[in-house]
C-alpha atoms as one frame of an Amber mdcrd trajectory, in Angstrom:
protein
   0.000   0.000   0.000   1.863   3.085  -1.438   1.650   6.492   0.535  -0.323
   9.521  -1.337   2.143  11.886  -2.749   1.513  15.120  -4.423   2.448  18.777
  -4.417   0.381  21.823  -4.463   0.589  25.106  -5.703   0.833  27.402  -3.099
  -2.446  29.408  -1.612  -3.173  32.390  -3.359  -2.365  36.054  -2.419  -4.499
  36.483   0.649  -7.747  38.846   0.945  -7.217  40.060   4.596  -4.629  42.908
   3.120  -7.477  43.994   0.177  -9.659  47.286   1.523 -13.350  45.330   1.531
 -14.533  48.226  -1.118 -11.903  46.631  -3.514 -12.811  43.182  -3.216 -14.985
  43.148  -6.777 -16.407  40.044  -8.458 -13.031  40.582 -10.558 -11.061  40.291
  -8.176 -12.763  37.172  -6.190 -12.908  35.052 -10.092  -8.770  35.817  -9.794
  -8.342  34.606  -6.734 -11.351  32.095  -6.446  -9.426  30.475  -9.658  -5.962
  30.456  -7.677  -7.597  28.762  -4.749  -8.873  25.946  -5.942  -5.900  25.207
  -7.358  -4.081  25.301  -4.337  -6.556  23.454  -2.334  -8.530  20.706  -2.282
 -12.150  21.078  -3.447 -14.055  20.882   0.350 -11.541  23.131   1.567 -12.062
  26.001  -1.359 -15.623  25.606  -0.771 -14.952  26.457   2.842 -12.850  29.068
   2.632 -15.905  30.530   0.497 -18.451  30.626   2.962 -16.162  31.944   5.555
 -15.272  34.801   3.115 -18.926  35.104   2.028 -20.026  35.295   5.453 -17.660
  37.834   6.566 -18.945  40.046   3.251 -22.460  39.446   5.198 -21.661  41.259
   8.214 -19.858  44.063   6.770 -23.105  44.767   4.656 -24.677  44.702   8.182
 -22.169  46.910   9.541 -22.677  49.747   6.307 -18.896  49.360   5.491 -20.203
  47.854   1.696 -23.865  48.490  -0.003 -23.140  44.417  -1.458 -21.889  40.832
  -0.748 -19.837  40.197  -4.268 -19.893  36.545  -3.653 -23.449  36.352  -4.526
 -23.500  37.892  -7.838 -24.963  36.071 -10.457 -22.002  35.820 -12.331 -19.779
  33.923  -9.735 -20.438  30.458  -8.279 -18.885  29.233  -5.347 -16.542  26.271
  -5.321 -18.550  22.825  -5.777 -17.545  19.909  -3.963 -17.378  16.333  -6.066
 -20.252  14.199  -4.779 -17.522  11.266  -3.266 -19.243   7.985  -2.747 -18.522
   6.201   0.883 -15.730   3.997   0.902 -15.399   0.602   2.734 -11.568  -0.040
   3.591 -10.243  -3.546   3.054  -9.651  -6.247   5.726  -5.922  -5.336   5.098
  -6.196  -1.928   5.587  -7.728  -2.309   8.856  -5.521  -4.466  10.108  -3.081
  -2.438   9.327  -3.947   0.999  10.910  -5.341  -1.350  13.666  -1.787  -2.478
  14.247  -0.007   0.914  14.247  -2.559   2.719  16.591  -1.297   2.521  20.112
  -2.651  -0.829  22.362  -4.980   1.356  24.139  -6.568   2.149  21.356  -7.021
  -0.352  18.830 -10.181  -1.863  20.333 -11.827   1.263  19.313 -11.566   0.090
  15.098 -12.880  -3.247  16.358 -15.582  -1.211  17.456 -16.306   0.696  14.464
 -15.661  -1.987  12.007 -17.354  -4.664  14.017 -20.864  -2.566  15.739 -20.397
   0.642  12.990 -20.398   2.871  16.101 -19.638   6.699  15.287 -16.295   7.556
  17.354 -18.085   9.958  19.560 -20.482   6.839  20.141 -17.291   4.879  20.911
 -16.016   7.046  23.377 -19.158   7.194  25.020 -19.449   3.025  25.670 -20.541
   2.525  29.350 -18.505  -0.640  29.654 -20.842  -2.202  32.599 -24.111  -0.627
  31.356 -24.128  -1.134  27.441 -22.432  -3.999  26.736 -25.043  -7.123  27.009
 -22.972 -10.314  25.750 -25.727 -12.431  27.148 -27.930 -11.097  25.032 -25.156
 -10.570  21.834 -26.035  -6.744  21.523 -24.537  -3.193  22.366 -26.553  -0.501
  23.312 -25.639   3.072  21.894 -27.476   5.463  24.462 -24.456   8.500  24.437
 -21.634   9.796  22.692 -18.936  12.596  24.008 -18.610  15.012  22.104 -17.139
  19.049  22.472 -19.671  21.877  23.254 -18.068  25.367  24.410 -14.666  24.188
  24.154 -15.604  21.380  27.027 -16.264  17.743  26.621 -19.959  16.383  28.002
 -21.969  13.442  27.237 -24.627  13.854  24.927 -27.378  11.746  23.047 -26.329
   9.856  20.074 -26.818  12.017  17.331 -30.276  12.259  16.269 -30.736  12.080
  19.762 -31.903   8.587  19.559 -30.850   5.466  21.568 -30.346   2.120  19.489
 -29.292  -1.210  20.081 -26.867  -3.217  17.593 -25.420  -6.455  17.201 -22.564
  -7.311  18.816 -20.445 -10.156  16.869 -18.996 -12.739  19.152 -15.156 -11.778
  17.869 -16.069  -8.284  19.291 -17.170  -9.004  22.324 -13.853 -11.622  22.644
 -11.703  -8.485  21.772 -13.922  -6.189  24.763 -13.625  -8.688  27.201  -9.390
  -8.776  26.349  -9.516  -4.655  26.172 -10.928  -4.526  29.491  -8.466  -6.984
  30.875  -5.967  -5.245  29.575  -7.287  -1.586  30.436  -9.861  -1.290  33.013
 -12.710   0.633  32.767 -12.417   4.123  34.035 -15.548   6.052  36.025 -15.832
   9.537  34.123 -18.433  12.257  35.148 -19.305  14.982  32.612 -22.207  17.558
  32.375 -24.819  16.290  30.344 -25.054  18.190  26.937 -23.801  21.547  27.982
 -21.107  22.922  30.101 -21.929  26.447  30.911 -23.559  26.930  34.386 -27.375
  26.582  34.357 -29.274  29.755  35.139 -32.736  27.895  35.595 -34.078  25.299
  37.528 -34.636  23.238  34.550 -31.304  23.773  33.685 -29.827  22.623  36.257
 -31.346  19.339  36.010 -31.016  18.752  32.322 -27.248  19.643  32.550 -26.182
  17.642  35.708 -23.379  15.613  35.200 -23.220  12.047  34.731 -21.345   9.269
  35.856 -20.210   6.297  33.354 -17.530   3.682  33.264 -16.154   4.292  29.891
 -14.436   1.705  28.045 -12.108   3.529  26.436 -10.547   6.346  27.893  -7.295
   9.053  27.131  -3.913   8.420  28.396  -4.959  10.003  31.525  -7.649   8.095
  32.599 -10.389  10.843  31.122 -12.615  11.111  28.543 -10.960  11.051  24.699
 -11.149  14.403  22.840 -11.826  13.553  19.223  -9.613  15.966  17.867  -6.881
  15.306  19.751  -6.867  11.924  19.597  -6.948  12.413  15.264  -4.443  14.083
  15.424  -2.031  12.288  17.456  -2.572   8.885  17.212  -5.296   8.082  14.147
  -3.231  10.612  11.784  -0.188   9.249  12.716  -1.512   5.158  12.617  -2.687
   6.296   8.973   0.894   7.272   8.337   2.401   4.445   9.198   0.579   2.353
   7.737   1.283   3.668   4.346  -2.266   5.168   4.022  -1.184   8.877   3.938
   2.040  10.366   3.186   3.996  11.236   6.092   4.056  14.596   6.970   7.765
  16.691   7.139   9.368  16.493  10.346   9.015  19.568  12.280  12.368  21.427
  13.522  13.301  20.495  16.825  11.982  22.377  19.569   8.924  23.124  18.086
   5.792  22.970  20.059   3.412  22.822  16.382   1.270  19.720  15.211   1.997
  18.125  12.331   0.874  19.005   9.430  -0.750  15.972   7.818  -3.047  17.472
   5.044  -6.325  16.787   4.034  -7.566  13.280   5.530 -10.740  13.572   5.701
 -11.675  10.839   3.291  -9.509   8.326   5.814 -10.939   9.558   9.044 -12.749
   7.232  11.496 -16.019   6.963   9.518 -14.447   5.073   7.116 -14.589   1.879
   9.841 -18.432   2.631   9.896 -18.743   2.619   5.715 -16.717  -0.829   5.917
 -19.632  -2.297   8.473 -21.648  -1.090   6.244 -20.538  -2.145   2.995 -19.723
  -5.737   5.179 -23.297  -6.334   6.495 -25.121  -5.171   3.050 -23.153  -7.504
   1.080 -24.350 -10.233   2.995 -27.937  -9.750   2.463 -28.947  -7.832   5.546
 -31.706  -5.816   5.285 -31.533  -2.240   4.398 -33.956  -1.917   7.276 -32.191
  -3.603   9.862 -28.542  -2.192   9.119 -29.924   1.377   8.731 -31.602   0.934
  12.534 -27.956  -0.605  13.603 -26.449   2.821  11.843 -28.524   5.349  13.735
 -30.337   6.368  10.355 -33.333   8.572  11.140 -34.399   7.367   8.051 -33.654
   4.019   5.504 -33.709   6.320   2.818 -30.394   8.088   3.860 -28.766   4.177
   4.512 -30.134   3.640   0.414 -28.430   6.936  -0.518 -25.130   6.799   1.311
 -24.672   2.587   0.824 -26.239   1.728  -2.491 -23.507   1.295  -3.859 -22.383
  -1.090  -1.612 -25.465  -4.004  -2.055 -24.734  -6.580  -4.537 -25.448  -7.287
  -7.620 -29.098  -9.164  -8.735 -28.021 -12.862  -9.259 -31.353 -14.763 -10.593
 -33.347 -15.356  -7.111 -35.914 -12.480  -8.070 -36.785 -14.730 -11.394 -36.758
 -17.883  -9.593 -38.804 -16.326  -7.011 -40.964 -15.514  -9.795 -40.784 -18.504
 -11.501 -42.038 -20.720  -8.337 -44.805 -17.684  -7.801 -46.202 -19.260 -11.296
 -45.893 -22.494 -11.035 -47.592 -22.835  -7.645 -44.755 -23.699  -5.036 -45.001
 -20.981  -2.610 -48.587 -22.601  -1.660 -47.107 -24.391   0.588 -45.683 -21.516
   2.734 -48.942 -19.289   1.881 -49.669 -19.169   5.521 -46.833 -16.709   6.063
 -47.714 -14.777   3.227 -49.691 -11.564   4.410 -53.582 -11.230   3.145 -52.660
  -8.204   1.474 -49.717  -9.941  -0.787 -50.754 -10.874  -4.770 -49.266 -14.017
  -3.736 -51.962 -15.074  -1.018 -55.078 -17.227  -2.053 -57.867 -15.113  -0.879
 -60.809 -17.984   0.529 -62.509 -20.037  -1.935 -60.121 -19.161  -4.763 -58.174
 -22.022  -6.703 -54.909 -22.267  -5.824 -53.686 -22.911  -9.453 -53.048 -20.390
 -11.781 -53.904 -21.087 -15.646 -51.503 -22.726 -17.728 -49.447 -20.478 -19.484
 -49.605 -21.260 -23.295 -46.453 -22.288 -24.831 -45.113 -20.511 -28.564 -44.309
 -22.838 -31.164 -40.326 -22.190 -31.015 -40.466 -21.970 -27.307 -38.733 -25.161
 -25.195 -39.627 -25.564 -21.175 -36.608 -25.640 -20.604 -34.889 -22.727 -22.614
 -31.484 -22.070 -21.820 -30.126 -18.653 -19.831 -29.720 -15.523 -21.929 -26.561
 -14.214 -22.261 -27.651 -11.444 -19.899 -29.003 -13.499 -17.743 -25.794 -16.162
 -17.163 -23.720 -12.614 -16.504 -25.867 -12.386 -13.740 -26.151 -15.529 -12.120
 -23.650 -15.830  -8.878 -22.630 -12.068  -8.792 -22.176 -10.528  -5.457 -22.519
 -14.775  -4.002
């Protein structure tokens, strides 16, 4: 697995030194052009709404009669539509193996229960862990609010319950052995002191004994923890290029580029991609995901479901010749294939043509189809 290479142009002249009455829709097609050529497309768009925004309030402020980033004749940058991509079982080994000890139960997580990380930090290792039962409950997350970690809902703010595979719940019960669960107590959804009675008790702070936890025995701070150990695991592993060393002495983080398409979620599109290629329903895995809705599971992961391979026509085939009768009873009264009382339970015999055989042989099409995705 090669590392990504690749050199940039550098970032255009800045705007911060421009007088805001000389910023035209002239000058902003200049420097829109050298920006996205300097930066990657998410970034450029970024950088536009910032700028736009900052147009915004000096309109509010009377310093300019006009935002020039809205004009008609200027579009912002557009970001690529990029499909979700599941990693390979080598890949996650891999980054799996460089991450620190501590740590590498939390990919086991994400590949193996497609827990979001905030989700993962959150795991009450007493409370929401049921091996008896094979499942893991996702009722928090931690996550940053005011600068301060808390616990919070999971996002959507609803609670769900997912299958926990038995190798997971081999590599929990070896995590735990290995690093005890640590009792953490953080305000629940927002830091700042209450001012209400109702505040008070919606914000008190919560104990849990979190399975994973930082260096220090607290809570992990997500971006923190990217940057020094995920970043640096994806380095290593030959997944990003490695970042120049920094001179010595210096106190700065390293500067590892855009990763955003290898961050954590990717172990959540590989459970994805893992359990829809083996037939689950899009139902089920979009309630395991958190989805508010199967519809976004369809449009993030459609990509991921196989190919048809024939058992829709031989579904179809044993519709017409009779042999689901025999299962009718748990066929509901509203399906076409349910005998409604006092009908026959044969269908007419479909007339043969003259150059047609019983037992014709597949289509081209259809032997391309048979056994892909099996």
């Amino acid at each position: 697995m090669g590392s990504r290479t690749g050199t940039r142009k550098p970032p255009p002249a800045p705007l911060g030194e421009a007088k805001l009455r000389d910023i035209k829709v002239g000058t902003l097609r200049i420097w829109l052009k050298e920006l996205e050529k300097s930066v990657a497309p998410g970034t450029a768009n970024a950088v536009w709404g910032y700028l736009s925004n900052i147009l915004a309030y000096a309109i509010d402020d009377e310093r300019i009669s006009r935002n020039p980033c809205k004009a008609r004749t200027i579009k912002p940058p557009t970001v690529p539509e990029q499909k979700a991509r599941a990693w390979t079982r080598s890949r996650v080994m891999a980054v799996r193996g460089e991450l620190h000890p501590r740590y590498q139960i939390l990919v086991d997580i994400g590949v193996g229960a497609g827990l979001r990380q905030g989700e993962a930090f959150g795991l009450d290792a007493d409370k929401d862990i049921d091996e008896v039962a094979g499942v893991i409950h996702v009722r928090r997350q931690v996550k940053r609010v005011a600068g301060k970690l808390v616990f919070g809902p999971p996002k959507g703010g609803k609670e769900r319950t997912t299958p926990l595979p038995v190798y997971l719940a081999a590599q929990i019960r070896a995590h735990r052995t290995a690093f005890p669960p640590q009792r953490v107590t953080l305000p629940w959804q927002d830091p700042r002191p209450p001012t209400t009675k109702r505040e008070t008790e919606e914000r008190a702070p919560r104990t849990h004994s979190l399975l994973v936890t930082s260096m220090g025995g607290g809570a992990v701070r997500a971006w923190s923890w990217n940057q020094h150990y995920w970043k640096k695991a994806l380095a290593a592993a030959g997944v990003i290029a490695t970042p120049e060393a920094l001179p010595k002495g210096s106190t700065a983080n390293l500067a590892y580029g855009d990763t955003r398409e290898f961050g954590f979620h990717a172990m959540r599109h590989t459970y994805a991609s893992v359990q829809l290629d083996a037939r689950e329903s899009v139902v089920s895995v979009s309630k395991w995901l958190g989805h508010a809705d199967p519809a976004i599971t369809l449009r993030v992961y459609a990509h991921f479901m196989p190919e048809a391979d024939g058992r829709g026509r031989a579904a179809m085939d044993a519709w017409f010749e009779g042999a689901t009768e025999a299962n009718s009873q748990k066929i509901s009264p509203d399906s076409p294939r349910a005998p409604s009382s006092g009908e026959a339970s044969t269908l007419p015999e479909v007339p043969t043509a003259p150059d047609q055989t019983k037992s014709a042989a597949p289509s081209e099409h259809q032997t391309d189809l048979v056994g892909v995705g099996s």
